[in-house]
N, CA, C and O atoms as a Maestro MAE file, in Angstrom:
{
 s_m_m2io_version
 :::
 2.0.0
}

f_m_ct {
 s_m_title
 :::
 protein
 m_atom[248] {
  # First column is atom index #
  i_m_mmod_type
  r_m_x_coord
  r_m_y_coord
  r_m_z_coord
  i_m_residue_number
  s_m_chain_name
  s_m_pdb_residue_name
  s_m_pdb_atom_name
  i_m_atomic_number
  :::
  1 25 -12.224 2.086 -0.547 1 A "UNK " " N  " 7
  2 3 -11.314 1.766 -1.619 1 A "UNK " " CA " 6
  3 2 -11.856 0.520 -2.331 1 A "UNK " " C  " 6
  4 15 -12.299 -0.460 -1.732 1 A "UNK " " O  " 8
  5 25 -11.747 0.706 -4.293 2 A "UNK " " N  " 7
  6 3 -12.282 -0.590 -4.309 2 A "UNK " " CA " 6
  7 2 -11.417 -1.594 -4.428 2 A "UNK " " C  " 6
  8 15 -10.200 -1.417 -4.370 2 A "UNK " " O  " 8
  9 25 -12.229 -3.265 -4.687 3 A "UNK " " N  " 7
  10 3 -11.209 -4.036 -4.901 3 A "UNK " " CA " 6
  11 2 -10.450 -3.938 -5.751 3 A "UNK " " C  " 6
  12 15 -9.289 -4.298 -5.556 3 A "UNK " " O  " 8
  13 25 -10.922 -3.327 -7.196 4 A "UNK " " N  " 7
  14 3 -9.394 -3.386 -7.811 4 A "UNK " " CA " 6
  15 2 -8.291 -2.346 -7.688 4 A "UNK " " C  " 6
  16 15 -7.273 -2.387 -8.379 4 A "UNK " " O  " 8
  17 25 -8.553 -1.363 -6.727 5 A "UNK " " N  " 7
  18 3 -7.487 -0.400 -6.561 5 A "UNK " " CA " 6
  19 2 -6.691 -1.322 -5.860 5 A "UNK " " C  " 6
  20 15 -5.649 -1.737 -6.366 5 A "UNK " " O  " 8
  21 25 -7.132 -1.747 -4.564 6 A "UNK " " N  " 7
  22 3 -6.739 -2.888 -3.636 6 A "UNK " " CA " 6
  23 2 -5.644 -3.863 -4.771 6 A "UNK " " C  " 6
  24 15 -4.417 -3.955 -4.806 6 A "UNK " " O  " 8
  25 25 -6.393 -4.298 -5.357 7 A "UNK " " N  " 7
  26 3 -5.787 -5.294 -6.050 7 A "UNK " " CA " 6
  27 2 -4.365 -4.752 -7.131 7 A "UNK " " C  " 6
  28 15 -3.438 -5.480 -7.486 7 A "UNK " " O  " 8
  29 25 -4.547 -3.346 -7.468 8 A "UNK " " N  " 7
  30 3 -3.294 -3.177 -8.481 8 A "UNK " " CA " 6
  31 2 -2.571 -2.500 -7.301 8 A "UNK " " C  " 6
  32 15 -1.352 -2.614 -7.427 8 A "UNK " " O  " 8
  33 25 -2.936 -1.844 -6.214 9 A "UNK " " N  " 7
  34 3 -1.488 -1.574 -5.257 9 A "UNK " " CA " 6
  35 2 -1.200 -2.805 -4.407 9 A "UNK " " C  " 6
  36 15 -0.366 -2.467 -3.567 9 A "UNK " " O  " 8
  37 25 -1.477 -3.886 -4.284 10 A "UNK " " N  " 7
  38 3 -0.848 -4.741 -4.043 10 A "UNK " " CA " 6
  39 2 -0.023 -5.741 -5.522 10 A "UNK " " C  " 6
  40 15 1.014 -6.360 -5.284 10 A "UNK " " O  " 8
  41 25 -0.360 -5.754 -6.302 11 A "UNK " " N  " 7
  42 3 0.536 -5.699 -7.400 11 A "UNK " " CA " 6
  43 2 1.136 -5.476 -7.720 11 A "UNK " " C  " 6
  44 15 1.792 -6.338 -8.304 11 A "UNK " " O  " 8
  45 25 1.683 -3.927 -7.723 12 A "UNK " " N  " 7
  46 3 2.431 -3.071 -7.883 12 A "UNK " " CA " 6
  47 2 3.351 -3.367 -6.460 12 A "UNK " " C  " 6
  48 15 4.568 -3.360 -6.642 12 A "UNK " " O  " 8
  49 25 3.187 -3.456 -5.979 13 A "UNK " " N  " 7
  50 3 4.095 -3.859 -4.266 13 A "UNK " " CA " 6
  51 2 4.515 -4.852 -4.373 13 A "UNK " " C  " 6
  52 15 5.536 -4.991 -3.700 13 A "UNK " " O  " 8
  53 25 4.104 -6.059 -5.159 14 A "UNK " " N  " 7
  54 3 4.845 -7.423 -5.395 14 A "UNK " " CA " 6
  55 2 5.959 -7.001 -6.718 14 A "UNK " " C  " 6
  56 15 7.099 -7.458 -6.795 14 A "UNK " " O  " 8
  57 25 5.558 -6.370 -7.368 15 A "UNK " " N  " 7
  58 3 6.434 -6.191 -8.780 15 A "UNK " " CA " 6
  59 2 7.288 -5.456 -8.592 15 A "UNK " " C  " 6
  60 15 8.331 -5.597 -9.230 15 A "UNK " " O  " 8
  61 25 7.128 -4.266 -7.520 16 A "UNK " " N  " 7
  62 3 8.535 -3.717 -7.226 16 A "UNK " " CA " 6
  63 2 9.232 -4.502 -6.154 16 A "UNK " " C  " 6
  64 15 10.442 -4.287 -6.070 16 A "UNK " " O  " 8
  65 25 8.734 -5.334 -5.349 17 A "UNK " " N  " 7
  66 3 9.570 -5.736 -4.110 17 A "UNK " " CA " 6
  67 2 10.236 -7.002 -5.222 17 A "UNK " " C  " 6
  68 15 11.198 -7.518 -4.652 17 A "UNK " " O  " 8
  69 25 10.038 -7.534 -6.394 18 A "UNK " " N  " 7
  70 3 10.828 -8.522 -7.506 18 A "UNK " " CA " 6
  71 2 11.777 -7.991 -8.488 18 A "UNK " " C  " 6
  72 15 12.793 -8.493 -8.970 18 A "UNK " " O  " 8
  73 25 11.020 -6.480 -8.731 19 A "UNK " " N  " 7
  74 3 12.424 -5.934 -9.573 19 A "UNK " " CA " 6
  75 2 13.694 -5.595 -8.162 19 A "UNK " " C  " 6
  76 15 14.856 -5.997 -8.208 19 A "UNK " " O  " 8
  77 25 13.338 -5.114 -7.474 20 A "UNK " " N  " 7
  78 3 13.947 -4.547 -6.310 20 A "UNK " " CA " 6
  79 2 15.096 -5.423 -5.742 20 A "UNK " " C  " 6
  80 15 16.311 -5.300 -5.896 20 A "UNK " " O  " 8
  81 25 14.160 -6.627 -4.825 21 A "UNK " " N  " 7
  82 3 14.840 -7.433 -3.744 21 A "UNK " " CA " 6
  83 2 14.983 -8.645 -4.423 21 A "UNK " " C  " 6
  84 15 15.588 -9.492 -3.766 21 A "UNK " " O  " 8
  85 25 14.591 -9.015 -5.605 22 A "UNK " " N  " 7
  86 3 14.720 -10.681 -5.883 22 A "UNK " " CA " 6
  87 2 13.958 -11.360 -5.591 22 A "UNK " " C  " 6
  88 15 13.279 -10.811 -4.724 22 A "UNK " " O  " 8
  89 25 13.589 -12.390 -5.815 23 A "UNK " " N  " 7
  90 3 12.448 -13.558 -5.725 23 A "UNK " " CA " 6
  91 2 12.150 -13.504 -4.322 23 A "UNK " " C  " 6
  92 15 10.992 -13.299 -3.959 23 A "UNK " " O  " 8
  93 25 13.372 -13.720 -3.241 24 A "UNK " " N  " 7
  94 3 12.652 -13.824 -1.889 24 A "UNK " " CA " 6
  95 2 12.354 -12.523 -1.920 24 A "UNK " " C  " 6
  96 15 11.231 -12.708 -1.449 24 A "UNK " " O  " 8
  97 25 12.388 -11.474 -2.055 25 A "UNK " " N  " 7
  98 3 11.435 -10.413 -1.301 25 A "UNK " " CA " 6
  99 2 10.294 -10.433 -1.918 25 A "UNK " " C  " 6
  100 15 9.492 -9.741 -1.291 25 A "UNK " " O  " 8
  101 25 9.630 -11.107 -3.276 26 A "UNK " " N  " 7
  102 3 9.285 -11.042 -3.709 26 A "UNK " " CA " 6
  103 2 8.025 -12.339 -2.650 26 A "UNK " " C  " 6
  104 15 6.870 -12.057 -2.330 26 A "UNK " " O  " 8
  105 25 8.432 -13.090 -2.474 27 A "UNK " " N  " 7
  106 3 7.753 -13.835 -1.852 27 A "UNK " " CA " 6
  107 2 7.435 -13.505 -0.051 27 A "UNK " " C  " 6
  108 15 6.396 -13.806 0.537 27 A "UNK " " O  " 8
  109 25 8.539 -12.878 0.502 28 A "UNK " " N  " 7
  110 3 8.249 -12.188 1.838 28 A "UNK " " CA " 6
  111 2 7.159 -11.300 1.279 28 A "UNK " " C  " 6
  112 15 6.074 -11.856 1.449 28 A "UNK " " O  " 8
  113 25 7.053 -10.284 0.755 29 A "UNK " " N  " 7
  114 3 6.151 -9.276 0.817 29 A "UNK " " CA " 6
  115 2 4.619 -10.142 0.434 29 A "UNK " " C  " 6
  116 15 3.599 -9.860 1.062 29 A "UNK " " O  " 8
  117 25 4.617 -11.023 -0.472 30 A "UNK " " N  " 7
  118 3 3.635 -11.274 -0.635 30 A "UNK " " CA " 6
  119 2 2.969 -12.465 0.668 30 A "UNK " " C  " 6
  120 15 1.753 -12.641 0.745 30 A "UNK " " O  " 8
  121 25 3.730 -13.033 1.402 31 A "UNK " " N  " 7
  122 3 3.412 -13.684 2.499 31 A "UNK " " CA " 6
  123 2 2.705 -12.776 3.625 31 A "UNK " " C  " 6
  124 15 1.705 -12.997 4.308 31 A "UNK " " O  " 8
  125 25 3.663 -11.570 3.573 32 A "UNK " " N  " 7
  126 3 3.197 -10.590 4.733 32 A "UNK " " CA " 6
  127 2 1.804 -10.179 4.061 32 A "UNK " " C  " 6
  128 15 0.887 -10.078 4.877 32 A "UNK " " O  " 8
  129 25 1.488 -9.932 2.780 33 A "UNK " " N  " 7
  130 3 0.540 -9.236 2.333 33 A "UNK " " CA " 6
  131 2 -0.528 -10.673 2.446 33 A "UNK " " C  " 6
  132 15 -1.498 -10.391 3.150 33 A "UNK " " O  " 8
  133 25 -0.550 -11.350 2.204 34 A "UNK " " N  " 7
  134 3 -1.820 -12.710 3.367 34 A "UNK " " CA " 6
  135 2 -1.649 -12.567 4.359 34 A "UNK " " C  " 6
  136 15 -2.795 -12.880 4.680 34 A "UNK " " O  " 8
  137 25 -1.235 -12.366 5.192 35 A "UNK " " N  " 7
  138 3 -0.999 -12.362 6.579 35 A "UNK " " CA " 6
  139 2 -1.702 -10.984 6.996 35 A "UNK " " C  " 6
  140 15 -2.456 -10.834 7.958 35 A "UNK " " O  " 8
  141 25 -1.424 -10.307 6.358 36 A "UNK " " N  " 7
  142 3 -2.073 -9.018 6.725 36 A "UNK " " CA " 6
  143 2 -3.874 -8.925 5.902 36 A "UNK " " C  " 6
  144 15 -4.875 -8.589 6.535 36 A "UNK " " O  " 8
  145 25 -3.870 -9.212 4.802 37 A "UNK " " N  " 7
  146 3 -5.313 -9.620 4.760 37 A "UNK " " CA " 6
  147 2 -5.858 -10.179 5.823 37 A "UNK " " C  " 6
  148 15 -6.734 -9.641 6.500 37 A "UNK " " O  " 8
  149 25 -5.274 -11.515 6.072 38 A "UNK " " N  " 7
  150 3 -6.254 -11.873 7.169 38 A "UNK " " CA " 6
  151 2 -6.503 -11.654 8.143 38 A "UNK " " C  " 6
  152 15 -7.643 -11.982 8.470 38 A "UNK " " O  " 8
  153 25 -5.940 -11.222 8.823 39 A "UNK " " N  " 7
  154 3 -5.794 -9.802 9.722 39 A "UNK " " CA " 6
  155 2 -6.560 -8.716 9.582 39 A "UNK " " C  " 6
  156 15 -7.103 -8.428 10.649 39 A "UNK " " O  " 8
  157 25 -6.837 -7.965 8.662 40 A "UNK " " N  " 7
  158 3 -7.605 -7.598 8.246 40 A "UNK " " CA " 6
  159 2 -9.046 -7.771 7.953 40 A "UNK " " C  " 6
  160 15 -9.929 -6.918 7.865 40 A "UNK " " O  " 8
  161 25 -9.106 -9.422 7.782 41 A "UNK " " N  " 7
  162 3 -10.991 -9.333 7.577 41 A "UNK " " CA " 6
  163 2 -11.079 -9.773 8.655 41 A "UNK " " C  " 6
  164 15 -12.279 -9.635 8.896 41 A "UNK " " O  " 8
  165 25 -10.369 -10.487 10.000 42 A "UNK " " N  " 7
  166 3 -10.488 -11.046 11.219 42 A "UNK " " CA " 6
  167 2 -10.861 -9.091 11.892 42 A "UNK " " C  " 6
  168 15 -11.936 -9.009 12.486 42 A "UNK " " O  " 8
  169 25 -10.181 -7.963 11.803 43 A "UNK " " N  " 7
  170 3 -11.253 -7.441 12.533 43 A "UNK " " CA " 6
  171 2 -11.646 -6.480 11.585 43 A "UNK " " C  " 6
  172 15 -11.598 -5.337 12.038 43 A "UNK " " O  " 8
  173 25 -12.200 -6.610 9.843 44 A "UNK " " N  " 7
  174 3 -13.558 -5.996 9.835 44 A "UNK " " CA " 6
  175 2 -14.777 -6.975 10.368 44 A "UNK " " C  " 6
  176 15 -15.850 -6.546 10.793 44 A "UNK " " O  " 8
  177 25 -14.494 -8.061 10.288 45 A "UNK " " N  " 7
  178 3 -15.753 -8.831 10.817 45 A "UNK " " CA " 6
  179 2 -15.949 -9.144 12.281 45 A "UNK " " C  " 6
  180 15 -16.668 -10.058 12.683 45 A "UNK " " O  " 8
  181 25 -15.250 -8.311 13.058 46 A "UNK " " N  " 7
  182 3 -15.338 -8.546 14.310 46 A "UNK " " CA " 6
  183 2 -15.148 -10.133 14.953 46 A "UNK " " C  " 6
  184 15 -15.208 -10.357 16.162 46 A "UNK " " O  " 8
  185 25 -14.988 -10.840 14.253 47 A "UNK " " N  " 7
  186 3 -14.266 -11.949 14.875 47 A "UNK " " CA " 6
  187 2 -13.297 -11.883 15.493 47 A "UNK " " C  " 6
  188 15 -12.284 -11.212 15.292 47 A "UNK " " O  " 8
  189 25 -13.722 -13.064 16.843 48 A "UNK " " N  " 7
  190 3 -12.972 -13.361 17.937 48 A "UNK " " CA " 6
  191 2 -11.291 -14.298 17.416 48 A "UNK " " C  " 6
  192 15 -11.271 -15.416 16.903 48 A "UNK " " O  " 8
  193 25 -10.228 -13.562 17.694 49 A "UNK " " N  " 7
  194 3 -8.749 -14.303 16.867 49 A "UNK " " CA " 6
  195 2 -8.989 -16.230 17.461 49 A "UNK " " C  " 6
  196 15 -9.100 -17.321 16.902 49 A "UNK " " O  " 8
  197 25 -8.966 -15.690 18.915 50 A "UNK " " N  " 7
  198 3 -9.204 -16.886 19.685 50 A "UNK " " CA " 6
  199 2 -10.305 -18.019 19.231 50 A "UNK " " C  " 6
  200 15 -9.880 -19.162 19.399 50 A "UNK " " O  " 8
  201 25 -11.679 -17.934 18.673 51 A "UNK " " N  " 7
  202 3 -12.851 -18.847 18.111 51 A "UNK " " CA " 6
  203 2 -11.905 -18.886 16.806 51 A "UNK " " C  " 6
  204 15 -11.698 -20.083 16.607 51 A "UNK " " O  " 8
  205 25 -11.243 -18.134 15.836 52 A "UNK " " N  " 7
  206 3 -11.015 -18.199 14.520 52 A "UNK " " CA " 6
  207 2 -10.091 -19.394 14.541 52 A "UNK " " C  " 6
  208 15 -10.282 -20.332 13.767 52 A "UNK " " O  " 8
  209 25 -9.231 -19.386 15.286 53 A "UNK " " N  " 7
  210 3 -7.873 -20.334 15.595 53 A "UNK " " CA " 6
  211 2 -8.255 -21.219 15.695 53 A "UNK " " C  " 6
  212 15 -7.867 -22.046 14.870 53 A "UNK " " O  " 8
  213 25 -9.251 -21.674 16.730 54 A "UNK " " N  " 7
  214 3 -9.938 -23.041 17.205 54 A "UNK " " CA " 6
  215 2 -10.342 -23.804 15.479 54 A "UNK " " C  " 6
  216 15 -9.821 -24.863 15.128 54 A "UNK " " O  " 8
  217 25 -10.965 -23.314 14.919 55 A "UNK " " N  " 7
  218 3 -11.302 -23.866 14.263 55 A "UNK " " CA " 6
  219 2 -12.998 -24.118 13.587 55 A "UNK " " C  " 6
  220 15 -13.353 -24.812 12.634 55 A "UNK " " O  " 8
  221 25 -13.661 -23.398 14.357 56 A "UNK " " N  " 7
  222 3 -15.250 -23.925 14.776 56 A "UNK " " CA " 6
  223 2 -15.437 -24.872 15.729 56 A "UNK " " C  " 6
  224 15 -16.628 -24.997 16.013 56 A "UNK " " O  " 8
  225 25 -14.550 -25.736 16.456 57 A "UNK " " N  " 7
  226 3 -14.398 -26.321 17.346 57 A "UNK " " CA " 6
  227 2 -15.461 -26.019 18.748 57 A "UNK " " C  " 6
  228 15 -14.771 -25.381 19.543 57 A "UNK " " O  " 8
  229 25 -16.457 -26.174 19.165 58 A "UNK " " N  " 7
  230 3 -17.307 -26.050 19.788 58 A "UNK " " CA " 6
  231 2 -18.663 -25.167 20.075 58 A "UNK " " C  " 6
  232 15 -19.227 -24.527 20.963 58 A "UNK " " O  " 8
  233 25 -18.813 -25.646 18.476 59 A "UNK " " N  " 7
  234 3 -19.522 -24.133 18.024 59 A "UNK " " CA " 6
  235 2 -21.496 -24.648 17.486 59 A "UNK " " C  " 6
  236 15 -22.589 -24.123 17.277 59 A "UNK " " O  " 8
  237 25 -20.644 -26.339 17.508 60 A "UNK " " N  " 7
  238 3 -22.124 -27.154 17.216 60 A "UNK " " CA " 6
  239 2 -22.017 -27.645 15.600 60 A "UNK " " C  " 6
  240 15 -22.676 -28.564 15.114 60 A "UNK " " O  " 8
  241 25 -20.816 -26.629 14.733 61 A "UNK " " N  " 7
  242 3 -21.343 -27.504 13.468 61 A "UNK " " CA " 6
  243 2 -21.053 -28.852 12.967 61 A "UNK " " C  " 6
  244 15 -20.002 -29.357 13.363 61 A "UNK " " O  " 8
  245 25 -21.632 -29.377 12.342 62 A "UNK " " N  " 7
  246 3 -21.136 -31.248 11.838 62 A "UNK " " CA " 6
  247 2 -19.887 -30.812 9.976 62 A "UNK " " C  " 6
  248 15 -19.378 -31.738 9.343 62 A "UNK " " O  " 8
  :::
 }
 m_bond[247] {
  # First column is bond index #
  i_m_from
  i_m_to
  i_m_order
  :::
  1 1 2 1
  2 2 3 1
  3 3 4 2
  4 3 5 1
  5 5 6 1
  6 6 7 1
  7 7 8 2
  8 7 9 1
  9 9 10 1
  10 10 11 1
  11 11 12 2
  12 11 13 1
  13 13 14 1
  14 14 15 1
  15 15 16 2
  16 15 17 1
  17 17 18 1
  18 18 19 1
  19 19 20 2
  20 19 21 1
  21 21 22 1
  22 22 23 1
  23 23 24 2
  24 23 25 1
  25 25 26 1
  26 26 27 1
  27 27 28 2
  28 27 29 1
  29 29 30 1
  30 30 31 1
  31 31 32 2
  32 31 33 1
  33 33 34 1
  34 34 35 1
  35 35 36 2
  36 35 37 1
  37 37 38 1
  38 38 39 1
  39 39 40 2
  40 39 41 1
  41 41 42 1
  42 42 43 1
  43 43 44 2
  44 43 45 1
  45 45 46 1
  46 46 47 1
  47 47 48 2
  48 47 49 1
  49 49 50 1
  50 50 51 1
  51 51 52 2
  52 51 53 1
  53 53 54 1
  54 54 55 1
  55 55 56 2
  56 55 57 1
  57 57 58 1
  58 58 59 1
  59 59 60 2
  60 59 61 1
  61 61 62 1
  62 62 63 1
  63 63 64 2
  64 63 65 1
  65 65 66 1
  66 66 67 1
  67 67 68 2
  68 67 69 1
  69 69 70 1
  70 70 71 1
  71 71 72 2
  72 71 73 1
  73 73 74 1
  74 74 75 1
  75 75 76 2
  76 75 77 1
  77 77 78 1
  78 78 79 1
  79 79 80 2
  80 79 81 1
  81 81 82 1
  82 82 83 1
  83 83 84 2
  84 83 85 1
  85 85 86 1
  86 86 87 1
  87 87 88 2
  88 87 89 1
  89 89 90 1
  90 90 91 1
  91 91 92 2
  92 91 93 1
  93 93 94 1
  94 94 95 1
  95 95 96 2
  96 95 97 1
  97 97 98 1
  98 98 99 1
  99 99 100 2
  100 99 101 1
  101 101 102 1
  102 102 103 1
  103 103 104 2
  104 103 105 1
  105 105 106 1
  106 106 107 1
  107 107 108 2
  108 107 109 1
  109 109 110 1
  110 110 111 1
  111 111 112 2
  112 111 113 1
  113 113 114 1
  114 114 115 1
  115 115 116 2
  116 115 117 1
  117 117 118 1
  118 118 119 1
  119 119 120 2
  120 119 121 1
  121 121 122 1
  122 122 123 1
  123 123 124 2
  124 123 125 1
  125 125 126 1
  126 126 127 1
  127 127 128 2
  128 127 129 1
  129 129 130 1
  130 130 131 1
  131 131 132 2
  132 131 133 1
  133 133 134 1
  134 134 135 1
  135 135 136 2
  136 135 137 1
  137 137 138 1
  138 138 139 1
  139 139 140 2
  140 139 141 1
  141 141 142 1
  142 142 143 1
  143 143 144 2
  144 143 145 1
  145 145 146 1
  146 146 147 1
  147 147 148 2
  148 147 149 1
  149 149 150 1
  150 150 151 1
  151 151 152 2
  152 151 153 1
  153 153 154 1
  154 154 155 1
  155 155 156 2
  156 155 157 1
  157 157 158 1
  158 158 159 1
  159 159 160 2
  160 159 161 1
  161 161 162 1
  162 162 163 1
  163 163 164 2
  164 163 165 1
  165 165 166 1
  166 166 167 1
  167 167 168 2
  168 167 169 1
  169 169 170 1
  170 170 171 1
  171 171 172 2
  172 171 173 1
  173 173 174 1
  174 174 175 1
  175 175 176 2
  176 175 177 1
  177 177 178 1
  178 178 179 1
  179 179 180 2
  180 179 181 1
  181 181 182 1
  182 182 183 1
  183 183 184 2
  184 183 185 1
  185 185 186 1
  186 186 187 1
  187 187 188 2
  188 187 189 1
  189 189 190 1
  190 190 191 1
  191 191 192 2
  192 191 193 1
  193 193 194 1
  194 194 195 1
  195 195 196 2
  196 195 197 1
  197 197 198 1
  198 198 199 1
  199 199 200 2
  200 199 201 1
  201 201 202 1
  202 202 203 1
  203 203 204 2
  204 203 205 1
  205 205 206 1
  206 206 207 1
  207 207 208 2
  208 207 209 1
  209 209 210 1
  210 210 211 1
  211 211 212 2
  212 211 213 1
  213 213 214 1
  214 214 215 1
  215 215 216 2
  216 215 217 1
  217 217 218 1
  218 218 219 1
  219 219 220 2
  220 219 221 1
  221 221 222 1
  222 222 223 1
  223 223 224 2
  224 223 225 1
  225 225 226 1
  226 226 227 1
  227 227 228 2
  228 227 229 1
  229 229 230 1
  230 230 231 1
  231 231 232 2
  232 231 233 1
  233 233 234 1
  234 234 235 1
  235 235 236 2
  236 235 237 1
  237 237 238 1
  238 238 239 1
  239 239 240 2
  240 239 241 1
  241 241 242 1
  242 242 243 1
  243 243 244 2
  244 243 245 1
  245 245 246 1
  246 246 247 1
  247 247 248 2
  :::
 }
}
């Protein structure tokens, strides 16, 4: 899928969850929808949740 399909059905999911539910749903859905991105590139990239959290924290970089 590309990014801008990506990008207008998540658009379209913020604009109806604002005509729909009102500003807060409007802002829940779009919170969940970061939350779920990142989630998302945490396992296409096979990153560890546990190293991601840390921070780089013992990983050697300055």
């Amino acid at each position: 899928m590309s990014t801008a399909l990506v990008g207008l059905v998540a658009g379209m999911a913020l604009g109806f969850a604002a005509w729909f539910g009102g500003f807060g749903a409007f802002l829940l859905v779009g919170a969940l929808g970061a939350v779920g991105f990142g989630v998302g590139r945490l396992v296409e990239d096979g990153t560890d949740v546990r190293g991601f959290l840390s921070g780089g924290r013992g990983r050697g970089r300055r």
